[in-house]
C-alpha positions as CSV (number, residue, x, y, z in Angstrom):
1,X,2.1,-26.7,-25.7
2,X,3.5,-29.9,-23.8
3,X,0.8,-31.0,-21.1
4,X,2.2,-31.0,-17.6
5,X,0.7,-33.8,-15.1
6,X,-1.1,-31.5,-11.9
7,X,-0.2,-33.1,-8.6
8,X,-3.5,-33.3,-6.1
9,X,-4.0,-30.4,-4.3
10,X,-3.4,-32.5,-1.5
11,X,0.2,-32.2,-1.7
12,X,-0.1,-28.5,-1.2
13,X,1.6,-28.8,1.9
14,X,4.3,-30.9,0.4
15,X,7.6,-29.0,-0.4
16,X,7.4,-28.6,-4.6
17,X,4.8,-29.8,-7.2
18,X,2.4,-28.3,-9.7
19,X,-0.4,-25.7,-9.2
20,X,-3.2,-24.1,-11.0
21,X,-1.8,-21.1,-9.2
22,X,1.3,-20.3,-7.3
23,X,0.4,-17.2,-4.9
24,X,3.3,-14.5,-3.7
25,X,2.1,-12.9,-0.2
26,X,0.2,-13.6,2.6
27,X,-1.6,-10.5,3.7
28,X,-5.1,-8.9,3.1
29,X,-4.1,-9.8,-0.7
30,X,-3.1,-13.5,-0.8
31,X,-5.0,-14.7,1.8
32,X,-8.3,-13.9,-0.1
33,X,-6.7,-15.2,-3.4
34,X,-6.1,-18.1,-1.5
35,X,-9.9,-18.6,-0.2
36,X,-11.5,-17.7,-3.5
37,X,-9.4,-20.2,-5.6
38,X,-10.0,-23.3,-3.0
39,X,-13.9,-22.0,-3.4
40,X,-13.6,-22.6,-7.0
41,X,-11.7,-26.0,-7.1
42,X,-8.3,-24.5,-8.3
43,X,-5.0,-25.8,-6.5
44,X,-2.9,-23.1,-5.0
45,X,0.2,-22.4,-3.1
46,X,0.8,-19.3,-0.8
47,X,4.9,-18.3,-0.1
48,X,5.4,-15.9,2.4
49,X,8.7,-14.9,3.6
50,X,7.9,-14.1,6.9
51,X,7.1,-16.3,9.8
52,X,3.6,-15.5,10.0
53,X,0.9,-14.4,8.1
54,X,-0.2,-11.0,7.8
55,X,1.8,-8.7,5.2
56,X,2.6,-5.5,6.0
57,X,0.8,-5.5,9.7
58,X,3.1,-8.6,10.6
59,X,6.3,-6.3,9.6
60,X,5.0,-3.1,10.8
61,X,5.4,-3.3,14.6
62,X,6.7,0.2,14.9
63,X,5.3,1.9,18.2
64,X,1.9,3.4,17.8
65,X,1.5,1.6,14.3
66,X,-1.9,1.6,13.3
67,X,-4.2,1.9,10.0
68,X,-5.9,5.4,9.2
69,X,-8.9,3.9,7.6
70,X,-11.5,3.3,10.3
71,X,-12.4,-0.2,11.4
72,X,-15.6,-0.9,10.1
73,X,-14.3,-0.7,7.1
74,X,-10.9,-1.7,6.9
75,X,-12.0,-5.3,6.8
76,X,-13.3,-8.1,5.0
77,X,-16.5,-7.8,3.0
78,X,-16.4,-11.6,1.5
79,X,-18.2,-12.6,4.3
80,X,-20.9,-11.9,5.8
81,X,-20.2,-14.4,9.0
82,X,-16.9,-13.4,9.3
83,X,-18.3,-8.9,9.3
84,X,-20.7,-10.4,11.9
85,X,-18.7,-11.9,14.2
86,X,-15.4,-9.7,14.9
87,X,-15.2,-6.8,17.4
88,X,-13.8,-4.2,16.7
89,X,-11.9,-2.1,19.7
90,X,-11.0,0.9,18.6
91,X,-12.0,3.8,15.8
92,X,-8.5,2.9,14.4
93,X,-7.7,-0.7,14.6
94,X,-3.9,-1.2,15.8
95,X,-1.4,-2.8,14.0
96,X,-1.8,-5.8,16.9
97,X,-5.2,-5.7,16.4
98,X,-5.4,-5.7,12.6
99,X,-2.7,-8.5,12.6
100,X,-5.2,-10.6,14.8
101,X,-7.3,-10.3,12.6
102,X,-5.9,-11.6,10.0
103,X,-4.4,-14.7,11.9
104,X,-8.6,-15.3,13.0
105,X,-9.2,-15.2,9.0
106,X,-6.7,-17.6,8.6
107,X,-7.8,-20.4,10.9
108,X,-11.6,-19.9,10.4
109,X,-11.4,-20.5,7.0
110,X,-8.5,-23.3,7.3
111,X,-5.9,-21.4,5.0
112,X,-2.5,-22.4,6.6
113,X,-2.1,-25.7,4.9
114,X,-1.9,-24.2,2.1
115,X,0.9,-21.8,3.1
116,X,4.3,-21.8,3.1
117,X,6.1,-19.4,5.3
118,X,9.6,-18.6,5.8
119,X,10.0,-18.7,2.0
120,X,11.3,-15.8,0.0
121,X,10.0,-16.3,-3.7
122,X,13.8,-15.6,-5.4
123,X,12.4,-16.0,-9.2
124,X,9.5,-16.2,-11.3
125,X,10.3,-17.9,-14.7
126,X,7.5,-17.9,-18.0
127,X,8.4,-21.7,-19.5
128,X,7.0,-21.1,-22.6
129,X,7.1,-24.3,-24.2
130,X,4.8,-25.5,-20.8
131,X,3.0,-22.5,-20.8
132,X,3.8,-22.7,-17.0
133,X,5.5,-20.1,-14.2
134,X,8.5,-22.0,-12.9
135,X,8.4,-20.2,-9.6
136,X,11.8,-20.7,-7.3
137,X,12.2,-20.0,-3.4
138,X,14.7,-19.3,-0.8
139,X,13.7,-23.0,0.7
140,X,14.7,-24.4,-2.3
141,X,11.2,-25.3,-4.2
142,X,10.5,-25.1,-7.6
143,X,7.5,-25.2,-8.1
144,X,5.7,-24.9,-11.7
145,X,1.7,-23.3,-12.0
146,X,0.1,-22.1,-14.9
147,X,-0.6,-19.0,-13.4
148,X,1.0,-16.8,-10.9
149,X,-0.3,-13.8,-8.8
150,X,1.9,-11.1,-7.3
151,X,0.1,-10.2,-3.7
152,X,3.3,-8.6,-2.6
153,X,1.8,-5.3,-1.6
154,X,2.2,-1.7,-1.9
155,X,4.1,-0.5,1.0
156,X,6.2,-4.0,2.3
157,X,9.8,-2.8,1.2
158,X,11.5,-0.9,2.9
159,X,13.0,2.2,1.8
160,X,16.9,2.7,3.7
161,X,19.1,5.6,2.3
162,X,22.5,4.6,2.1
163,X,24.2,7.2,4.3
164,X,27.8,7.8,4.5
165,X,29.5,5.1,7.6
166,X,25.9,3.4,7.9
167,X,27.5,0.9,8.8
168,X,30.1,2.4,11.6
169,X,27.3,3.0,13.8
170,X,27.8,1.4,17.5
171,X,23.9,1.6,18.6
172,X,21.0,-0.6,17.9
173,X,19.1,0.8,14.3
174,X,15.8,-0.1,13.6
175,X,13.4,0.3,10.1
176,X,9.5,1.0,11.3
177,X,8.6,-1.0,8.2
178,X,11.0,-4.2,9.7
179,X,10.4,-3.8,12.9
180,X,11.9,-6.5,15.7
181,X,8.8,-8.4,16.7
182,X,9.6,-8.2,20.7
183,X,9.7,-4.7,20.9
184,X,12.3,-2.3,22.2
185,X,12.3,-0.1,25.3
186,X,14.0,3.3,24.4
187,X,13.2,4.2,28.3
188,X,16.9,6.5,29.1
189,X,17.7,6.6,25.8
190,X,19.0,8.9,23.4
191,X,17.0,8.2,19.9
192,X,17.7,9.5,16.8
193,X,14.3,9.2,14.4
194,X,15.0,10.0,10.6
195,X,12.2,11.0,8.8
196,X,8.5,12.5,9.3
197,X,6.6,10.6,6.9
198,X,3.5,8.5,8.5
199,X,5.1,6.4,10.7
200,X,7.6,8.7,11.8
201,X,4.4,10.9,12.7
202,X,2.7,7.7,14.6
203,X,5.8,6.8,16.1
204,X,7.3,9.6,17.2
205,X,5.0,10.5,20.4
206,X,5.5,7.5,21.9
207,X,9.1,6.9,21.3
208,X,9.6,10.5,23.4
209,X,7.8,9.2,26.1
210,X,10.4,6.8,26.7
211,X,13.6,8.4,25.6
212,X,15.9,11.0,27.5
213,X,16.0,13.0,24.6
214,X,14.6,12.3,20.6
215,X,16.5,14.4,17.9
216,X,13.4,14.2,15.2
217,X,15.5,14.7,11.5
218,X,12.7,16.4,9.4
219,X,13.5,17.1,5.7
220,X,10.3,17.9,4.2
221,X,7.2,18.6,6.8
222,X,4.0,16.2,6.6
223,X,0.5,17.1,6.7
224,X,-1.0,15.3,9.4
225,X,-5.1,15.6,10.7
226,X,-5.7,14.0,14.4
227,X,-7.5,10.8,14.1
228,X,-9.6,11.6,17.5
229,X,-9.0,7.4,18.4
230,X,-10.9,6.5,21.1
231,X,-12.5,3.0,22.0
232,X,-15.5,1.9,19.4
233,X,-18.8,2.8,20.6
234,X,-20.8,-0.8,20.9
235,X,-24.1,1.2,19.4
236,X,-21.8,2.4,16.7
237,X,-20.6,-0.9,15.9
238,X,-24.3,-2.5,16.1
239,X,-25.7,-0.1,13.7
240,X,-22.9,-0.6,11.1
241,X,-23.5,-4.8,11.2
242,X,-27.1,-4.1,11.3
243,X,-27.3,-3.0,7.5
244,X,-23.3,-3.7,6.3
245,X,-24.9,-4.3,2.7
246,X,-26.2,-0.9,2.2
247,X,-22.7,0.4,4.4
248,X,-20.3,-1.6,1.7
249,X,-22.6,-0.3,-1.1
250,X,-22.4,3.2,-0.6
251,X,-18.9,3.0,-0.2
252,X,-17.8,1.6,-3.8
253,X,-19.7,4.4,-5.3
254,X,-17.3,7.0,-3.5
255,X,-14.1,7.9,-5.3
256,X,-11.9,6.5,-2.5
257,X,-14.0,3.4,-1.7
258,X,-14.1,5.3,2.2
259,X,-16.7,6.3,3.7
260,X,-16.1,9.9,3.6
261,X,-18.6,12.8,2.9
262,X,-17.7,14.6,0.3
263,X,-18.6,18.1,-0.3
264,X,-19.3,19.3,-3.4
265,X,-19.0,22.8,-3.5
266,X,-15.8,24.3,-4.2
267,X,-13.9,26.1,-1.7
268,X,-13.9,29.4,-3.5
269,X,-17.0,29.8,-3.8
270,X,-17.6,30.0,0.0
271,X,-17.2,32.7,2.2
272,X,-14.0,33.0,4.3
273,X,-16.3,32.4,7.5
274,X,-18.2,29.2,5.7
275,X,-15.0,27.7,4.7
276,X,-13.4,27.9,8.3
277,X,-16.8,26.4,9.9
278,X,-16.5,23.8,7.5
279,X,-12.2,22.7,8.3
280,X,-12.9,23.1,11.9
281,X,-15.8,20.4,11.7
282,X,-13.5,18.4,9.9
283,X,-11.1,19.2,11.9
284,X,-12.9,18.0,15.1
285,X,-14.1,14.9,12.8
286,X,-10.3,13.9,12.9
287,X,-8.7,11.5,9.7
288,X,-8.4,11.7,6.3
289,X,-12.4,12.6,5.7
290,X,-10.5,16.2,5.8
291,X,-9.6,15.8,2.0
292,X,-13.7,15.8,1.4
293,X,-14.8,19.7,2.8
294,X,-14.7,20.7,-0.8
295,X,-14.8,19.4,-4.6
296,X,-11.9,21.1,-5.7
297,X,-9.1,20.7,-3.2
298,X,-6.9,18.8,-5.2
299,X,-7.9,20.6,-8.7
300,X,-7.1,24.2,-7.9
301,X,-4.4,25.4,-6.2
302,X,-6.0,28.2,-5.0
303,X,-8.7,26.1,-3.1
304,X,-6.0,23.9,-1.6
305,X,-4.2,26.7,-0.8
306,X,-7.1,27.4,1.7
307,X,-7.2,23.9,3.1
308,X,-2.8,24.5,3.8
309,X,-3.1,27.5,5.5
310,X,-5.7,26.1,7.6
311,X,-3.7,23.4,8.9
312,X,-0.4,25.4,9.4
313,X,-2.6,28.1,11.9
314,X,-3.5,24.9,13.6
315,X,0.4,24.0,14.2
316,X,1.0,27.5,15.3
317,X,-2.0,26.7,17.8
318,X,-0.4,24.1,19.0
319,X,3.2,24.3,19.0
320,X,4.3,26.8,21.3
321,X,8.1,27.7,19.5
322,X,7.0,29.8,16.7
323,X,10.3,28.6,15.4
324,X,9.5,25.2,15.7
325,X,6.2,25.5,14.2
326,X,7.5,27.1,11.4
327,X,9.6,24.4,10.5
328,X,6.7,21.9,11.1
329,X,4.2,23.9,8.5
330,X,4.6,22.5,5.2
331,X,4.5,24.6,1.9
332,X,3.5,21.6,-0.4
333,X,-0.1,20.5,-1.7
334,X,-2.5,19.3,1.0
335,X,-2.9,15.7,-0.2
336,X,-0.3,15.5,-3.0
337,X,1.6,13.7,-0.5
338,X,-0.3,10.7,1.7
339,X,-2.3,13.0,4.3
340,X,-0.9,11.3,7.6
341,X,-3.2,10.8,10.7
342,X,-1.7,11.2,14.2
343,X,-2.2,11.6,17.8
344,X,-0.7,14.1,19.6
345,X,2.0,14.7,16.9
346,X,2.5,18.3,17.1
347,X,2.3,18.5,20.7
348,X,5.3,16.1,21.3
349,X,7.0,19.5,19.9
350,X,6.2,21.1,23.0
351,X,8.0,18.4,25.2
352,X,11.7,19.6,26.5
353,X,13.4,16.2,25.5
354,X,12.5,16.3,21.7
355,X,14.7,18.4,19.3
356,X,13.3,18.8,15.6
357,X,16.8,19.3,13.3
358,X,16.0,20.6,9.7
359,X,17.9,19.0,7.4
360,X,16.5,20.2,4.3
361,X,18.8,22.6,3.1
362,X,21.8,20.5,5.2
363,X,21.3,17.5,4.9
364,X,22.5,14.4,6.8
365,X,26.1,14.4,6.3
366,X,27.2,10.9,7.9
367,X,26.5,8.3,10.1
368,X,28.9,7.9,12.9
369,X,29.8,5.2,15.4
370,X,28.2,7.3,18.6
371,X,25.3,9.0,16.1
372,X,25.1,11.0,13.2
373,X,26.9,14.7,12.0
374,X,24.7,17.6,10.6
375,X,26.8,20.5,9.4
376,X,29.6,19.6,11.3
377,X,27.7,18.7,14.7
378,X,27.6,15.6,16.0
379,X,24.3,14.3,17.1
380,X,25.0,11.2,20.2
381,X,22.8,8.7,19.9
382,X,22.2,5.2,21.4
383,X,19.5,4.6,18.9
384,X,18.7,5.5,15.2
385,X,15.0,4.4,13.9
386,X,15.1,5.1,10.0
387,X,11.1,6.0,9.3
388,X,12.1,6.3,5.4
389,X,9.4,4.6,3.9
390,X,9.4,2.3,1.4
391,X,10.1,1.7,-2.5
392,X,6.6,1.7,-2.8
393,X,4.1,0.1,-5.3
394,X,6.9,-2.0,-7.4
395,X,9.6,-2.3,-4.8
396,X,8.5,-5.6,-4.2
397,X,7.9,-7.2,-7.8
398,X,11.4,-5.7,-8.8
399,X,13.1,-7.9,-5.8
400,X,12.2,-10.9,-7.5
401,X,13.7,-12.2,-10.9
402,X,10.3,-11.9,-12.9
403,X,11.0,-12.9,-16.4
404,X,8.3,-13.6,-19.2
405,X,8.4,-14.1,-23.2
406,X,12.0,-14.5,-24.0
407,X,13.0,-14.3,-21.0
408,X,12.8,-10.6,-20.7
409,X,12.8,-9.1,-17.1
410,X,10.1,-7.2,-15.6
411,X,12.6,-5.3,-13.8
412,X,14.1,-4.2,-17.4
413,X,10.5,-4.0,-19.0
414,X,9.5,-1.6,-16.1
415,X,12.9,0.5,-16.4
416,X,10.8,3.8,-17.7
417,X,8.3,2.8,-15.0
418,X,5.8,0.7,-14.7
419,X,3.2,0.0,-17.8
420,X,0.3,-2.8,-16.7
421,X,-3.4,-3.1,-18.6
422,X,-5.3,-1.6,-15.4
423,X,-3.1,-2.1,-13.0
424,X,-3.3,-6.0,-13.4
425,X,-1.2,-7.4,-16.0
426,X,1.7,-6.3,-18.3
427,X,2.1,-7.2,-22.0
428,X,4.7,-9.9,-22.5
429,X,4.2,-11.7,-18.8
430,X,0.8,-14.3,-19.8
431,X,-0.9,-15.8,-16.8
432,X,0.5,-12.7,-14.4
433,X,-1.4,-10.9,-12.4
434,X,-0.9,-8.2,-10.0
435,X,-3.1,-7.4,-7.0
436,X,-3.6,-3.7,-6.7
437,X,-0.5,-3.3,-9.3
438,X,0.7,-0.2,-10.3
439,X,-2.1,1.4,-12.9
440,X,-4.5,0.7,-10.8
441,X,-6.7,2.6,-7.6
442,X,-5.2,0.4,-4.9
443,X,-3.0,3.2,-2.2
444,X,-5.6,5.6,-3.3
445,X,-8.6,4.0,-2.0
446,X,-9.3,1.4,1.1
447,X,-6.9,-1.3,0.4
448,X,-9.5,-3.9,1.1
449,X,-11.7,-3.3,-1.0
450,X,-9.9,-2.8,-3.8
451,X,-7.9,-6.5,-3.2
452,X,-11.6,-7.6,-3.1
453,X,-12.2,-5.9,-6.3
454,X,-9.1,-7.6,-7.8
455,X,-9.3,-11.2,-6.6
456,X,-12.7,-11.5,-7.8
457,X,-12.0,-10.1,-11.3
458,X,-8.3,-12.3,-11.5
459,X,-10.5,-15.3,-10.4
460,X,-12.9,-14.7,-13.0
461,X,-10.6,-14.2,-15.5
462,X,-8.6,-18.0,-14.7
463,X,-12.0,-19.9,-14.6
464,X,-13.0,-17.9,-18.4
465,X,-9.3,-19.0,-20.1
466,X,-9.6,-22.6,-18.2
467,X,-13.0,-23.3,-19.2
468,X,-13.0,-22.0,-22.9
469,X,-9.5,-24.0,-23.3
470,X,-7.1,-21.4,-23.4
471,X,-3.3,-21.9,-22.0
472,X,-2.7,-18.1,-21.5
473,X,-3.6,-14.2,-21.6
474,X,-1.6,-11.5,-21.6
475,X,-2.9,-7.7,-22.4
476,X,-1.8,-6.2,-26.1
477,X,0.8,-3.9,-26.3
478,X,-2.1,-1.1,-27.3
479,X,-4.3,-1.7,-24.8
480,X,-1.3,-1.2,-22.4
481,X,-0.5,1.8,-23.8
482,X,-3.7,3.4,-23.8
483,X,-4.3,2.6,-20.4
484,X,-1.0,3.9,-19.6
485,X,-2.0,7.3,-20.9
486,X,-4.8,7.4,-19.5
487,X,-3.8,6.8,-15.8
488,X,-1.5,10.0,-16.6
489,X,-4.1,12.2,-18.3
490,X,-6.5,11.2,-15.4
491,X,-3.7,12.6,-12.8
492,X,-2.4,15.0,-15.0
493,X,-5.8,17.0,-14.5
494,X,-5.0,16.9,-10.5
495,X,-2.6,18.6,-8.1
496,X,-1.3,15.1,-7.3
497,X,1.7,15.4,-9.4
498,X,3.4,18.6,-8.2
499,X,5.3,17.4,-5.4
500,X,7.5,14.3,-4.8
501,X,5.5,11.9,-3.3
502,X,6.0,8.0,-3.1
503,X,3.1,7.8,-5.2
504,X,5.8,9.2,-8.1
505,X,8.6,7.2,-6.7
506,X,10.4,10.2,-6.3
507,X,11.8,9.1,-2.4
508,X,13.6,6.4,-4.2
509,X,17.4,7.5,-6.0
510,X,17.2,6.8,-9.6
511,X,13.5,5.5,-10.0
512,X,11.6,6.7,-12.7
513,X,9.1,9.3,-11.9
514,X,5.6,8.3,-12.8
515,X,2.4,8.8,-11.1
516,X,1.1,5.0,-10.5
517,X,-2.0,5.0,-8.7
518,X,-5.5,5.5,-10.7
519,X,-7.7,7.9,-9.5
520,X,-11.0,6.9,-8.9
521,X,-12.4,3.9,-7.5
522,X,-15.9,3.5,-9.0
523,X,-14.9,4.5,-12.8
524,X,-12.0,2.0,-12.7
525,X,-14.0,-0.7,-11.6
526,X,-16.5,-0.2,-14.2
527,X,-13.8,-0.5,-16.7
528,X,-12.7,-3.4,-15.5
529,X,-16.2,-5.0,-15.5
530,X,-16.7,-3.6,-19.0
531,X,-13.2,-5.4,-20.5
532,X,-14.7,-8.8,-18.7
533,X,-18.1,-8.7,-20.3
534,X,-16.3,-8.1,-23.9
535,X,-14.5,-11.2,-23.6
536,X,-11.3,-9.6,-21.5
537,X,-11.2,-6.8,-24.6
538,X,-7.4,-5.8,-24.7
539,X,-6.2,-9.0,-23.9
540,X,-4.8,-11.7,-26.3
541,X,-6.0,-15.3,-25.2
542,X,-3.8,-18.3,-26.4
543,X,-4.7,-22.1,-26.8
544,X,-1.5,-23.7,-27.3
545,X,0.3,-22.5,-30.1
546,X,1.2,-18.9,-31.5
547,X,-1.0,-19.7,-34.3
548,X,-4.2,-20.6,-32.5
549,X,-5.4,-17.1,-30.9
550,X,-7.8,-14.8,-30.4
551,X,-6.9,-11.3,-29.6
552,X,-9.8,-8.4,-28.6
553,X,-9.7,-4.7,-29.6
554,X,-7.7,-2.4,-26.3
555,X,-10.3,0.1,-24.7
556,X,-10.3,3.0,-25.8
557,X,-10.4,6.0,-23.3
């Protein structure tokens, strides 16, 4: 391969140049790829299309946006210091707060000059006679790096249905998940909301607070536990610093990475009376802990069918129009959807100025210039917020031109769905690597661990190919496929396929339906520690030429 001549990391700063590593994203995700590479001597650029750091908590600014994993452990583990030092305010952090956070990571550990913001990465190009990524940018850089890292995240884009006379509409629209960073006041207001997805859910009691009237458009009915928020108890907080070793430990031996306690009985074998004790503490307990009560919520239909009727007697508890709280119960899978986490969701219901229209069997006919028609009614609005998710999990790698060998897309490789080596790396892309990609635990599980998980292992992995003199790795085409199948013969044995979730794709028009998370957060990482210690096994490492390799036998599951 030709060499190419590395600039000085200095001249990170500096539109253009050459990197061990060029670095997509800075949220949770790139900003710790960022740290660990500079810890290891390895030049590295960050490009991050907004105008601050933070990922999805510096786009998600909807009202009452906040994370449903608890503080303690929604945050770094990579430092002890940094664990030591922050206060937490609240059970669950708010988007504010997280996004704080973040900015504090930032400057203590001196990563902004080696970020570019306000730069949209437009392509991603394999040069294969380099052996380099040839990585161009809205700013106009192109930049070349032997290897690149996709930190684009799970849930950053956005998800808008393209109604009928979208367009025609004479109000202000907002997206939750591109929200305008200065707020909006909805005070007198008449606000259209379409959706009830999770930050419809956290959105939506708030926003009715301020408006004359909210018109909630609900086509399918979420799940939602109260999260019980309340400020963090300071003795709480101590005891959790005092021994966060043994804390984080536990938690990567739990199937989620959370610190939930699971039960495992099942739910059939318990008496109707043990079962209800057991939801109500749960219940009182508030979040997603609610999936734990019993082993075999999401592996028999019959036990979840326990856990759903529990949930809807709660809405009829609490929503005083049996009508309305009809239309609020769900008839899906508890937890083959995301389990949302709210406060005071179903009591908004009771509130004169909010409407709930089902638009399930009618839907949404058009979008007009004063609001929006539903069999033949006109809705008025002033505002419309669309909470209609996102194209989750590849929406963001498909954005950008990503081509590899031959100049093959990743948009056209992935056009079945996508196929990655545990969720890392896909078979004709070398020197790619994708944090908490498709195929692998990541929405499933606390996000932050699992980028931890995947930083450390990518990191690794550049250091072994550098140091043995390698110019590339890529996974074989059978490894892929093995691990392919078994991602789906892992969710195949689980409820989590029977409904159209995100997790399938199924909210997006025309997107192949697979099942892309892995289930399971300790078994996953084991295999990824296993494939490291047999000399990345299902991976084919290159030296310069097609003709001077070494290639490993795939796993085999």
């Amino acid at each position: 391969m030709a060499e190419v001549k590395l600039t000085p990391m200095e001249t990170n700063q500096k539109p253009g140049g050459d990197f061990d590593v060029a670095i997509v994203g800075a949220g949770f995700a790139g900003l710790y790829m960022l740290h660990r590479l500079r810890g290891v001597g390895l030049s590295a650029r960050v490009f991050e299309a907004g105008s601050g750091v933070g990922g999805t908590w510096f786009w998600n600014r909807y009202p009452g946006a906040r994370c449903d994993v608890e503080s303690m452990e929604y945050s770094y583990q990579f430092s002890d210091e940094l664990q030591q030092e922050w206060v937490w305010t609240e059970r669950y952090a708010s988007q504010p707060e997280i996004l704080r956070y973040l900015n504090h990571v930032a400057d203590r550990f001196d990563l902004r000059r080696n970020i570019q913001l306000n730069t949209r990465v437009l392509a991603a190009t394999f040069n294969e006679t380099a052996g380099r990524w040839i990585v161009e940018t809205s700013a106009g850089d192109r930049v070349s790096a032997q290897f690149c890292v996709m930190a684009t995240g799970c849930l950053s884009s956005t998800n808008t249905p393209n109604f009928k006379g979208r367009d025609r509409f004479a109000g202000s629209s907002y997206h939750t998940g591109n929200w305008p960073h200065e707020g909006v006041d909805f005070t007198g207001k008449r606000v259209g909301i379409i959706g009830t997805g999770s930050s419809a859910i956290q959105s939506i009691p708030l926003i009715a607070q301020q408006a004359s009237h909210l018109f909630v458009f609900q086509r399918t009915p979420a799940y939602t536990i109260p999260a019980h928020n309340n400020p963090l108890d300071p003795e709480v907080q101590r005891e959790v610093k005092a021994n966060y070793t043994n804390f984080r430990a536990r938690n990567k031996l739990l199937p989620s990475g959370l610190n939930i306690r699971h039960n495992e009985v099942s739910a059939l074998a318990m008496s109707p009376q043990e079962r209800q004790r057991e939801y109500e503490e749960r219940w009182a307990h508030g979040g997603l802990p609610f999936l734990g009560a019993f082993a075999d919520l999401l592996l028999s239909k019959e036990a979840n069918d326990t856990a759903a009727e529990f949930i809807r007697e709660k809405i009829r508890e609490t929503v005083r129009d049996p009508v309305i709280a009809e239309k609020l119960s769900p008839r899906t899978v508890v937890g083959c959807k995301r389990l949302c986490v709210d406060t005071e969701y179903y009591q908004t219901f009771n509130r004169s100025n909010v409407t709930l229209v089902d638009v399930s069997s009618s839907p949404i006919e058009e979008i007009t210039k004063h609001g929006l028609t539903v069999k033949g009614k006109e809705y008025e609005l002033d505002a419309i917020v669309f909470a209609t998710g996102y194209d989750a999990m590849t929406g963001s790698l498909l954005k950008i031109d990503i081509r590899g060998k031959g100049g093959r897309s990743l948009k056209e490789t992935w056009a079945e769905g996508p196929r990655t080596y545990l969720g890392l790396a896909t078979a004709g892309f070398p020197n790619l690597f994708f944090i908490t990609g498709p195929g692998s635990p990541s929405v499933l599980t606390n996000m932050i661990p699992s980028i931890e998980q995947h930083v450390e292992w990518i990191v690794d992995c550049v250091l072994y190919v550098r140091a043995r003199g390698f110019a590339c790795i890529e996974p074989t085409l059978a490894a892929q496929d093995a691990w392919v199948s078994h991602v789906n013969e892992v969710a195949g044995a689980t409820l989590f396929p029977t409904c159209n979730s995100w997790y399938l794709g199924a909210n997006i028009p025309g997107k192949s339906r697979v099942f892309m998370p892995y289930l399971g957060f300790p078994p996953y990482v084991e295999k990824c520690d296993d494939v490291a210690a047999k000399n990345y096994e299902g991976f084919v490492l290159i030296r310069g030429n097609d003709d001077e390799r070494q290639a490993t036998l795939p796993v085999t599951n």
